[in-house]
C-alpha positions as CSV (number, residue, x, y, z in Angstrom):
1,X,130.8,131.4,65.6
2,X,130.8,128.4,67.9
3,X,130.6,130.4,71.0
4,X,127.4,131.8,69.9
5,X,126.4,128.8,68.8
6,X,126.6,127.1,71.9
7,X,125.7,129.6,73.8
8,X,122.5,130.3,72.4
9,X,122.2,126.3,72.5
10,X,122.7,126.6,76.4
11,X,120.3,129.5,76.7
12,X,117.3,127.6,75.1
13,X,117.9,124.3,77.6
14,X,118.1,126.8,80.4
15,X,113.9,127.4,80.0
16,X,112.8,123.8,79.8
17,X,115.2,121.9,82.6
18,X,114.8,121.9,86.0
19,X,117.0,123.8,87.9
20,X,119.1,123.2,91.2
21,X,121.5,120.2,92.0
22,X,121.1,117.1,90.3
23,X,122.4,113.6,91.2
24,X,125.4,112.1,89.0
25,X,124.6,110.2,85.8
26,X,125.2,106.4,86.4
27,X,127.3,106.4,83.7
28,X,129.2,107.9,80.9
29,X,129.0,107.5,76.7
30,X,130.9,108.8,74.0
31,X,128.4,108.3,70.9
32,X,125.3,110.6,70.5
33,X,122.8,107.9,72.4
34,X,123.6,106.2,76.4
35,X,124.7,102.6,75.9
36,X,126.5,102.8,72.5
37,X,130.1,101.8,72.5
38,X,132.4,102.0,75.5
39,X,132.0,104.0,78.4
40,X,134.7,105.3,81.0
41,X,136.8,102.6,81.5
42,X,138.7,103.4,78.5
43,X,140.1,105.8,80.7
44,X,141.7,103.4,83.2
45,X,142.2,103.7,86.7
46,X,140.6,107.0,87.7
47,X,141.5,107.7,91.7
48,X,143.0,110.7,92.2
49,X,143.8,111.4,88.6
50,X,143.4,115.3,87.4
51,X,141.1,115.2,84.2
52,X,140.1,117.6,82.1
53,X,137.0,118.1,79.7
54,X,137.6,120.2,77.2
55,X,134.1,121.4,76.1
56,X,132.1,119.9,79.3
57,X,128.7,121.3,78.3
58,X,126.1,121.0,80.9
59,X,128.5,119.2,82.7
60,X,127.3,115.6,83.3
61,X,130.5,113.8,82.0
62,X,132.7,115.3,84.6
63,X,130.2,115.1,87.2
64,X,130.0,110.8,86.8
65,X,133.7,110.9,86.7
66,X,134.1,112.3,90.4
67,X,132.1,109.5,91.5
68,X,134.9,107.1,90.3
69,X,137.7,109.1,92.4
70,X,138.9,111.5,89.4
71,X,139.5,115.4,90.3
72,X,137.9,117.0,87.0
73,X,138.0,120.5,85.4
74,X,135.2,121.2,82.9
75,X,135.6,123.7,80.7
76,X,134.0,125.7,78.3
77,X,133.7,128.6,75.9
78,X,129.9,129.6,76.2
79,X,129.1,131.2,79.9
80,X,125.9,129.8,79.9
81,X,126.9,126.1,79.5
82,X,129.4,126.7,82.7
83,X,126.2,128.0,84.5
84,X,124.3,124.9,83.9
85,X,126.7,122.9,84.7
86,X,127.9,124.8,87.9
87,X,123.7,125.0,88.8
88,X,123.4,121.2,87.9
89,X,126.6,119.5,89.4
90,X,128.7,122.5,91.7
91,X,127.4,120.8,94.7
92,X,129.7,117.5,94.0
93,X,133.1,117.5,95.7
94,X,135.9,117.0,93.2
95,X,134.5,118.9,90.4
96,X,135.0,122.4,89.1
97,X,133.5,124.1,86.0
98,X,135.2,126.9,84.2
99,X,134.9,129.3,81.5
100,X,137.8,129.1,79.1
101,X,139.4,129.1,75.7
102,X,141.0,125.3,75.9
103,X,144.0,126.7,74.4
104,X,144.8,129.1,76.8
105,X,143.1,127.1,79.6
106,X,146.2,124.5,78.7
107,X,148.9,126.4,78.6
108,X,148.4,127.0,82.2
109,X,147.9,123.5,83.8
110,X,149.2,120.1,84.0
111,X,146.5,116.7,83.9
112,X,146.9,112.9,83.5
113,X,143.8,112.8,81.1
114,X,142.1,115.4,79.0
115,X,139.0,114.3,77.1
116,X,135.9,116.1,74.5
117,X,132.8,114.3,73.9
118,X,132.2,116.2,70.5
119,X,133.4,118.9,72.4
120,X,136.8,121.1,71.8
121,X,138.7,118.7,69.8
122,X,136.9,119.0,66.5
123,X,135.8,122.2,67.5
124,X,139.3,124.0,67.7
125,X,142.3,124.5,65.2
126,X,143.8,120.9,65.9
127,X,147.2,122.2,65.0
128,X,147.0,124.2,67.7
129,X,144.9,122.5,70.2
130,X,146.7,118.5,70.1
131,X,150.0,120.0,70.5
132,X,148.7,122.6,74.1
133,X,146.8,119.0,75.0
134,X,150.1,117.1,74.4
135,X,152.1,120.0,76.6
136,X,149.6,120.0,79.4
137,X,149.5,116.2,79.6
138,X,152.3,114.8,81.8
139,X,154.1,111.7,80.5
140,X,152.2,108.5,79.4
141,X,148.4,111.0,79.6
142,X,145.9,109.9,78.0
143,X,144.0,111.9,75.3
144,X,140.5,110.7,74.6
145,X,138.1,112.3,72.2
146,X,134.6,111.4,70.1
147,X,134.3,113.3,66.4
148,X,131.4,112.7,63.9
149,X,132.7,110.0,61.9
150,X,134.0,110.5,58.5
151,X,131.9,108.2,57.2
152,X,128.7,109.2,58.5
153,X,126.1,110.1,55.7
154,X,125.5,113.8,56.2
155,X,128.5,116.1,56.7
156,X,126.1,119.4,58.1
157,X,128.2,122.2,60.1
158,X,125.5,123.1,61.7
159,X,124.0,122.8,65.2
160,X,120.3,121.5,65.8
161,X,119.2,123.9,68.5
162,X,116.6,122.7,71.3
163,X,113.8,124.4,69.5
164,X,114.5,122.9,66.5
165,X,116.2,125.6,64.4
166,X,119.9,125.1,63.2
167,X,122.9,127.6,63.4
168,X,126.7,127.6,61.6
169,X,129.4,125.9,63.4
170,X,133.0,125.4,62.5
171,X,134.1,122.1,62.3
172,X,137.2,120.5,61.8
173,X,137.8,116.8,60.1
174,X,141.8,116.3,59.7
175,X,143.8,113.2,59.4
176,X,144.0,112.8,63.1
177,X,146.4,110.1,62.8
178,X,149.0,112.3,61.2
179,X,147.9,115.4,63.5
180,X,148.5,113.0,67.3
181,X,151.7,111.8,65.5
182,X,153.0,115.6,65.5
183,X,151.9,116.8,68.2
184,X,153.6,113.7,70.2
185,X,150.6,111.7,71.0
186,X,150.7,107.9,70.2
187,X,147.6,106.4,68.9
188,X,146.3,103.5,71.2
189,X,143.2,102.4,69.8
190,X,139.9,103.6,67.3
191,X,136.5,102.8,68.5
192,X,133.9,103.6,65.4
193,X,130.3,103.8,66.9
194,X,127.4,103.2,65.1
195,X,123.8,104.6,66.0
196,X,120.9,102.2,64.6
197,X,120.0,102.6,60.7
198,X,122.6,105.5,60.6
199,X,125.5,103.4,60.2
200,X,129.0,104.5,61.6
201,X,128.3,108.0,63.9
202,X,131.0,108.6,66.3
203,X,134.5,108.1,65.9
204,X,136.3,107.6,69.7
205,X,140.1,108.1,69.6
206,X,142.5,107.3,72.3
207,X,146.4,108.2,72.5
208,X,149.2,108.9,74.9
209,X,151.4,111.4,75.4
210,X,155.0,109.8,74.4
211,X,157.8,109.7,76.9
212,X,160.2,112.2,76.5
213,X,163.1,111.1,73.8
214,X,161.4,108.5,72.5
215,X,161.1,109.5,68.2
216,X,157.6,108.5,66.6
């Protein structure tokens, strides 16, 4: 359901943008709107980190991050969101896009931070996906993901196409609290973003991986 979704998403952009490469965004945001809550420095220290972005879309969060030293992987379920990305920001050195299943894309790498801007986490079984994040992470990672927020005022599970009409999705709200604490990720902070007259949108979660033998 979500592939299609997204795919079909990705297919309607592709007749309205331009094509070719495209220079970097000049910056990078978690909420639905630039300039709303933090940006990447809640990721730290960036330089020759490997990064991954589960759910990259067309790409243009991974593409800002190679400009701060970080060697990303975006990946993706829909084929055609990996082909705007590749078409938009393949050029850039440090970056590579990727069609994939982030579970099984996971449980065949290591990375010092994995992110999803509404992206795979939400998206995916969690009780699956936080524990292959927390296995592919190498000690003290950093997990960082943005979810609708669970007190935003419509609950839809649907996607808003370019054109205007909507299609299914499957969405997934748990306690993500409980859900990190499992899968061996420690909760370091809560951002809640709010988009004017809408009230609280986003909800930004970070945690790290905890060190081996340490109990919750």
């Amino acid at each position: 359901m979500n592939r299609a979704a997204w795919q079909e998403h990705a297919r309607q952009r592709q007749t309205t943008e331009p094509q070719g490469p495209t220079p970097p965004p000049l910056d990078m945001y978690w909420g639905q709107h630039p300039g709303a809550g933090p940006g990447a420095e809640i990721l730290g220290d960036l330089a020759d980190r490997t990064v991954i972005d589960l759910g990259c879309g067309p790409g243009h969060h991974a593409a800002y991050l190679v400009t701060l030293g970080a060697i990303v992987t975006g990946i993706d379920i829909a084929d055609a969101q990996i082909e705007r990305a590749r078409n938009r920001y393949g050029h850039l050195p440090g970056v590579t896009f990727t069609v994939a299943d982030a579970i099984d894309f996971l449980d065949e790498v290591e990375c010092d931070v994995c992110y999803s801007v509404f992206g795979a986490v939400g998206l995916t079984p969690p009780e699956r996906l936080l524990p292959a994040i927390a296995a592919a992470l190498r000690p003290g990672g950093l997990l960082a993901f943005s979810v609708p927020h669970p007190d935003r005022r419509a609950r839809a599970n649907w996607l808003t196409l370019p054109f205007g009409d909507r299609v299914p999705i499957q969405r997934w709200e748990p306690a993500w609290l409980e859900l990190l604490g499992e899968a061996g990720l420690d909760l370091e902070a809560q951002h809640h973003i709010t988009n004017p007259f809408e009230g609280p949108a986003t909800l930004l979660v970070t945690a790290r991986k905890r060190p081996p033998g340490v109990p919750p």
